[in-house]
VORO-204364 format. One record per residue: residue in one letter; x, y, z of N, C-alpha, C, CB in turn. Coordinates in steps of 0.02 Angstrom, whole numbers, plus 50000, padded with zeros to 5 digits. Glycine has a CB too. Layout:
<sites>
AXYZXYZXYZXYZ/...
</sites>
This chain:
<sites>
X476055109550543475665105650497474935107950495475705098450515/X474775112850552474205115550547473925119450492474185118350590/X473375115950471473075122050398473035127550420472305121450362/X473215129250364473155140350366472965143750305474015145350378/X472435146650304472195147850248472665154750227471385148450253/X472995157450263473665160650202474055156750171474235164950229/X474315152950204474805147350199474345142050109474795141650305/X473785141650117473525138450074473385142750010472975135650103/X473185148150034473245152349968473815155349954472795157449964/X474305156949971475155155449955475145150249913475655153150019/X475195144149934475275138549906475075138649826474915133849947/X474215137649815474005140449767474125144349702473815142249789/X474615150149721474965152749673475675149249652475045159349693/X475705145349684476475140749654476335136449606476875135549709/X476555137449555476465133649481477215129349498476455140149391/X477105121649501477555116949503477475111849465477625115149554/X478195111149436478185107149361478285100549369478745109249308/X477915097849323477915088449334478625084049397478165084649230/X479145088849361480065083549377480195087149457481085086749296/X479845092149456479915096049526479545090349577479465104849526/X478625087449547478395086049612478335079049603477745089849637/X478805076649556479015067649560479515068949605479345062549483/X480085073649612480625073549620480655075949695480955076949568/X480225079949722480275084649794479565082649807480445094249790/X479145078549812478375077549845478255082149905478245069449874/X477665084549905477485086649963476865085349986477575092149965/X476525086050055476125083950085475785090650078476295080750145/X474925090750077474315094650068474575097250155473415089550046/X474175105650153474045107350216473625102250248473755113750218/X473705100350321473325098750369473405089250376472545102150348/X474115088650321474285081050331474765079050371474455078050277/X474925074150379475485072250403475785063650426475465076450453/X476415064350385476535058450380476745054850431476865057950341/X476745048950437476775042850503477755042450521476375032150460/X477855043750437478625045150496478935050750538479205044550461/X478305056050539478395063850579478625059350657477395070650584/X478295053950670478365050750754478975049150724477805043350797/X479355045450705480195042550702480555048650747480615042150603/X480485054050747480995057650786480505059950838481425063750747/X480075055850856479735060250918479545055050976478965064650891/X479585056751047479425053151077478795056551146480085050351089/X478445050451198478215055051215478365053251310477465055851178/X478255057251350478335057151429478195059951473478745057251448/X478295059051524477715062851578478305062451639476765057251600/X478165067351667478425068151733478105073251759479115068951738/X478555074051847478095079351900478645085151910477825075351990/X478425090451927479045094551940478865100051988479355097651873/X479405100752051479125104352086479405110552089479075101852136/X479445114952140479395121152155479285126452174479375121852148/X479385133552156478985140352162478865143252072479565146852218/X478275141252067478155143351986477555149951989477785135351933/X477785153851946477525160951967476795158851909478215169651943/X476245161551915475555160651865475545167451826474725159651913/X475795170951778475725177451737474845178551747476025176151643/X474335174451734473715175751728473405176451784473435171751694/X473565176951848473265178251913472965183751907473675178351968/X472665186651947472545192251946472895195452013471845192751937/X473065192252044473695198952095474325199052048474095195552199/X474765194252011475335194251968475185199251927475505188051932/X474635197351879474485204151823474385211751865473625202451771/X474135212551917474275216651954475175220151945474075212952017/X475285217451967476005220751996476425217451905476425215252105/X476335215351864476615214351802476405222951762476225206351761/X475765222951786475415229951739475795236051779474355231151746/X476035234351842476485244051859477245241951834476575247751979/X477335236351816478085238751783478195236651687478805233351837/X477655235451677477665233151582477185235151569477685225451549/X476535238451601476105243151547476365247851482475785248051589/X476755253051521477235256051449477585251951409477805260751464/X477775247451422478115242651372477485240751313478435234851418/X476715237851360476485234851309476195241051282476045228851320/X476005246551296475765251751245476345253251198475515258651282/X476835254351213477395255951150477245250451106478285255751170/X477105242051107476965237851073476305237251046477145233651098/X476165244651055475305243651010474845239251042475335239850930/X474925237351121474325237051169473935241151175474425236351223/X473245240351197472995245851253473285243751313472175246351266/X473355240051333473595238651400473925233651423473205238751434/X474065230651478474255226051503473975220651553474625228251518/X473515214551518473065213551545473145204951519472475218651529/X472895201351569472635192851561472765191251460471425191951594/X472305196851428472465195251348473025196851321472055198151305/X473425200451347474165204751317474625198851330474485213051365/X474385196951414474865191651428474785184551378474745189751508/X474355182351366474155176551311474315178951242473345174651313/X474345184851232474375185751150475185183651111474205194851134/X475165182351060475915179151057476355187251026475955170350984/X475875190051014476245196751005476245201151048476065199950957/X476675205951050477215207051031477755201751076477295214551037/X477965196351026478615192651071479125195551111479025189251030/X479445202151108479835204951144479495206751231480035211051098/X478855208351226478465208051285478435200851334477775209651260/X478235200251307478265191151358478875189651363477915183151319/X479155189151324480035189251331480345192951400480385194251260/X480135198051402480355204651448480135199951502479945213551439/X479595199851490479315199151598479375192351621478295201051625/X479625187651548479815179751574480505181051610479925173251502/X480735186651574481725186651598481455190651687482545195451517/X481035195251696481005198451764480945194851790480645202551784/X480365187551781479855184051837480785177851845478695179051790/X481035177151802481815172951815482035176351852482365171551760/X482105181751891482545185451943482175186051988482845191651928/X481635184052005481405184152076481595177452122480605184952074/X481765180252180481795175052226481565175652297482405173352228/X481295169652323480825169952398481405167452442480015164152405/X481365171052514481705168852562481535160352590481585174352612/X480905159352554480735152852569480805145952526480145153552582/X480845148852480480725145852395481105146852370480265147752348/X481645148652364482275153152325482055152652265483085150552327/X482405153952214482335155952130481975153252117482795155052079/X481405156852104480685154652048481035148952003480335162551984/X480775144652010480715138151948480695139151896480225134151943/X479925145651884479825142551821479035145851826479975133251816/X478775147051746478045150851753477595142951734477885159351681/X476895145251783476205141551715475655145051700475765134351736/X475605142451667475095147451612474825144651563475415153051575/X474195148651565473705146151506473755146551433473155149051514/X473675141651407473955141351323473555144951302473985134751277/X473815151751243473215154851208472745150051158473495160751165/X473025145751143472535139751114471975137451134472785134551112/X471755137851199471075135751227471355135051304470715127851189/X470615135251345470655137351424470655129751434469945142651466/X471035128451493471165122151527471585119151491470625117951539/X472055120551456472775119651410473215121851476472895125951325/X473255119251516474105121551557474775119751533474205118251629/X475175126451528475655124451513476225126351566475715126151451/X476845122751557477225125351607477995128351575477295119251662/X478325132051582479055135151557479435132351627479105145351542/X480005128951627480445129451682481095130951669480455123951717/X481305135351706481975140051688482725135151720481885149451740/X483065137551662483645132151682483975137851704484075126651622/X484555136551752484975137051767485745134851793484755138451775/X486235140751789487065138451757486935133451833488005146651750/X487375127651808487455124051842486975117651831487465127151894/X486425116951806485775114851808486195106651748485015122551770/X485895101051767486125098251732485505096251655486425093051779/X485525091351612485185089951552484495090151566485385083751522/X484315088251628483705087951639483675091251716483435080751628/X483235098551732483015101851763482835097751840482535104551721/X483075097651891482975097251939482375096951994483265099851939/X481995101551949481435103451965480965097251933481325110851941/X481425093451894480725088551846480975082951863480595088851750/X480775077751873480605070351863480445067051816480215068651891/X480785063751797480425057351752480365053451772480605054551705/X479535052851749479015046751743479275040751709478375048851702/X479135042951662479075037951593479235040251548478515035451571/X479635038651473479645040951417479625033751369480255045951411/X479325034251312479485030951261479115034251198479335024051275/X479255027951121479125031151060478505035351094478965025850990/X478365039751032477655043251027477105038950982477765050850990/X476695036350967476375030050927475745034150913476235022050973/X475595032950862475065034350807474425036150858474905026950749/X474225029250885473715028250918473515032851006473815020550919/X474165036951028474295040451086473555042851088474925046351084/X473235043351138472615047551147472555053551134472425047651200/X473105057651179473225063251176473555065751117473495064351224/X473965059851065473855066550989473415064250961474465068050923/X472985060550974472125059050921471845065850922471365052750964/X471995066351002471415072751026471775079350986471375074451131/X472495081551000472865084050962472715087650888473215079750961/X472565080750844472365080350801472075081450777472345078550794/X471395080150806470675081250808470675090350801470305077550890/X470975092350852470925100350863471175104050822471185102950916/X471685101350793472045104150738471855104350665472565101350740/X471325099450667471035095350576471755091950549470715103450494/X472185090050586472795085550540472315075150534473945085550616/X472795076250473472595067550457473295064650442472015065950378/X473275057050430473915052850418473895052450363474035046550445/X474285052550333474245050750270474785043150248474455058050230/X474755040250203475255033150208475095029850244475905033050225/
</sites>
């Protein structure tokens, strides 16, 4: 729902006829309607583990002697803290999420699961936790807190919101 000024000038060139936008309405970039929450809810839990950090600097270490050539074939210069955050090339992050899933500690057995910093802004943690066969609906590694609806008023999608430029519309 995030504005995008391709996405808006796309838009722009679409000539749509009266019976089309009585008939199919659509919402302006950067809106969004109050029944987007009907299928969403929100929750919190703790989850423990061995979760590997891609952005360390000993990990990117030892990530850069076995996927540097990978990310130069992908039109990197290199393999570095920004390659790791960049959402391109997806086959790259892909690669070294499936390696960092096959490590295991004699102490810790099978890595959990990575965290890492959202390329969206610093102090965004996010976490990936890897399922595995056997693993039931909800990851082992996680707990639930709490869940219920997601509500208009949540702090955290005001703020959301805020960052994004979305509004309610209705």
């Amino acid at each position: 729902m995030r504005p995008s000024v391709a996405v808006i000038a796309d838009l722009d060139d679409i000539v749509v006829d009266d019976e089309d936008e009585i008939e199919f309405p659509t919402l302006e970039p950067g809106q969004l309607s109050r029944s987007w929450l009907n299928a969403r809810v929100s929750g919190s839990g703790a989850i423990t583990g061995w979760f590997v950090v891609p952005g360390d600097p000993e990990t990117i270490a030892t990530l850069r002697s076995g996927f540097r050539g990978a990310a130069i074939r992908h039109g990197l210069a290199d393999l570095d803290g920004a390659a790791i955050r960049d959402g391109r090339p997806r086959a790259l992050t892909q690669a070294i999420s499936q390696w960092i899933n096959t490590l295991t500690d004699p102490v810790h057995a099978p890595v959990a699961g990575i965290q890492f910093d959202s390329r969206h802004g610093d102090g965004m943690t996010l976490w990936a936790v890897y399922e595995r066969p056997g693993d039931s609906a909800v990851s082992g590694h996680v707990t639930p807190l709490d869940s219920g609806p997601l509500e208009a008023d949540d702090p955290d999608l005001k703020e959301a919101m805020r960052l994004l430029d979305l509004v309610w519309v209705d």
